[in-house]
N, C-alpha and C positions, 0 to 999 in steps of 0.2 A: 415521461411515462411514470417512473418511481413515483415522482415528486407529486403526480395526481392523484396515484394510489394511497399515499400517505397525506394529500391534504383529503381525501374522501376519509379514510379512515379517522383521521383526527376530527373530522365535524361528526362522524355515527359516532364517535367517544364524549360530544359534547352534547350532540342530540340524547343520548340516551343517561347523560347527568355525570357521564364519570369519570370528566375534566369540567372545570367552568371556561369559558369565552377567552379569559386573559393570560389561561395558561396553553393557547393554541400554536402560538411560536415553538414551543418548547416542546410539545410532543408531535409537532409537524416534524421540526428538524430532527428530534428521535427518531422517531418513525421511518423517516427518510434515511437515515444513517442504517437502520438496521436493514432493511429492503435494500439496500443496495447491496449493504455483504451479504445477504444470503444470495440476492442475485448473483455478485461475485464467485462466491463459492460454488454456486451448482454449477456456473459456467465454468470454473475450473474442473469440477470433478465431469463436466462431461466432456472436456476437451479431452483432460487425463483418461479418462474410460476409452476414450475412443483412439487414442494413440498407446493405450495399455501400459502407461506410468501413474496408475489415479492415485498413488500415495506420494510419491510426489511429487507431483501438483500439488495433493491438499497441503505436504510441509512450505510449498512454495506461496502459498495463499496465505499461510500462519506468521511464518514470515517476513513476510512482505506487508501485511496489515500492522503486526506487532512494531516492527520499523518507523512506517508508514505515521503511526498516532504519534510518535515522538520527535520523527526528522521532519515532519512536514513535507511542502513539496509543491509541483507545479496546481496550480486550477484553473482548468478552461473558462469561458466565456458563459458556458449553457449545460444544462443537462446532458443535452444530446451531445452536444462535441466532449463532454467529460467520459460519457460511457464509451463513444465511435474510439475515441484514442487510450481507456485503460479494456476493452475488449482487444484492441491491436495489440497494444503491447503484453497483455495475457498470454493471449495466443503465439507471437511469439515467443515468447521465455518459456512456455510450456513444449515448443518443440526446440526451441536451442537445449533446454535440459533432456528431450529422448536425445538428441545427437551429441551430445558433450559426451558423452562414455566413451566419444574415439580421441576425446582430447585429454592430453595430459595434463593429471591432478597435478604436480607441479607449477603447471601454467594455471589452473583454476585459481588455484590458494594464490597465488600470486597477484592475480585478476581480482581475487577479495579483496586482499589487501591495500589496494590501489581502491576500490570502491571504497573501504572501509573507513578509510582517510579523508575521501573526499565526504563521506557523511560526518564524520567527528567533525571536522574543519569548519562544511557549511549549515551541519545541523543547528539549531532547527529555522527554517525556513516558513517566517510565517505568512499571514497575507495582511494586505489593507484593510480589509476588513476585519479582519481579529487578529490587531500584532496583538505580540506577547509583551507582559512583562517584562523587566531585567530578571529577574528571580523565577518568572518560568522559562525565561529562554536558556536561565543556567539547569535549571531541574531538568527539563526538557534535553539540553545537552550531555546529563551524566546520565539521564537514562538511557539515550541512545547509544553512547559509550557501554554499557554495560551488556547490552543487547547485543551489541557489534561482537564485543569479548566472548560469552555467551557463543553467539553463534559460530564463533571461531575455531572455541576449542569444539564443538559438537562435529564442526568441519573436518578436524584433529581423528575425533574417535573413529567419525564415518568411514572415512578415507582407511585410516587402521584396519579398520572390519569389513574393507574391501564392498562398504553398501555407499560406492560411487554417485548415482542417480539421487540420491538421498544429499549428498553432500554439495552435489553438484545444483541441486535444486535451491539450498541456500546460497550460496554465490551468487545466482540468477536473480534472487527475491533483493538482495544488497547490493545488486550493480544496478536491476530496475528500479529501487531507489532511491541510491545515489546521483542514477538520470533525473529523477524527477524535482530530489534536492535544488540539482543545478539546471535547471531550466525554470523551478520556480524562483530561486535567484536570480533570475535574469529575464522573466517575465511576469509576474507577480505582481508587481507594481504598474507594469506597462497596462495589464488589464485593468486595472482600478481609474490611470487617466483617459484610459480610450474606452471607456464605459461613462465618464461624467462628462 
């Protein structure tokens, strides 16, 4: 559905002169990138509205994207199976973080740092179709080191300032992940042979 909306949009940008023909790749897959995070986003802020944590949610979506650009990570087959399984796993992580306030920050931080590692270790995760470089899979890996750090200490302050739900919401954004790290590790490739 995205992907129609943003190949429609990108031919009215060329019918009306304000791309030419050869730069259609390039503002499809724009296009398409940005329609899907706003898609993402309302979806979290109305999952958050409706479960009455919608801030965070939103830290959970900031997050998890800002991660997300530098760890790489799992990619479905299709449109549709990409949105059916990060819709699920939204929705999830959006109600394990309202129910995490009965579990101990102890164990969360602890539960970070166990995700946190497994992203250092297998970051970044790229695909068949656009590996990386040597020199961005190392760029790519101290940025997501830093973000990790980053998100650590903020995990530090939150927990201090007893704003739980908050702190809790990043844990969820860096274990979600970290799932996606290691499952595109270990399916990322399979997709590329069972597609030729």
């Amino acid at each position: 559905m995205i992907n129609k909306i943003s190949e429609k949009l990108t031919y009215k940008l060329i019918d009306n002169c304000v791309i030419n023909n050869d730069e259609y790749e390039l503002y499809h897959y724009g296009l398409f990138l940005l329609l899907s995070e706003i898609w993402l986003l309302c979806y979290c802020l109305l999952v958050g509205a409706i479960l009455k944590i919608l801030l965070p949610s939103i830290l959970f979506y900031v997050i998890f994207f800002c991660v997300h650009r530098f760890s790489g990570g799992f990619h479905a087959k299709s449109e549709l199976h990409c949105q059916i399984i990060t819709l699920s796993f939204f929705l999830t992580s959006i109600v394990v973080i309202k129910q995490s306030i009965k579990i101990n920050p102890i164990i969360l931080n602890a539960f970070y740092l166990c995700s946190s590692v497994i992203l250092i270790t297998l970051s970044p995760a790229d695909t068949p179709q656009k590996p990386l470089s040597k020199k961005e899979n190392i760029f790519f890996r101290k940025i997501t080191l830093l973000i990790v750090i980053l998100d650590f200490i903020a995990i530090v302050i939150l927990n201090t300032k007893n704003m739980y739900l908050y702190a809790n919401a990043i844990t969820v954004a860096v274990f979600l992940q970290s799932l996606s790290v290691v499952c595109g590790r270990l399916f990322n490739k399979k997709l590329l042979t069972n597609n030729t």
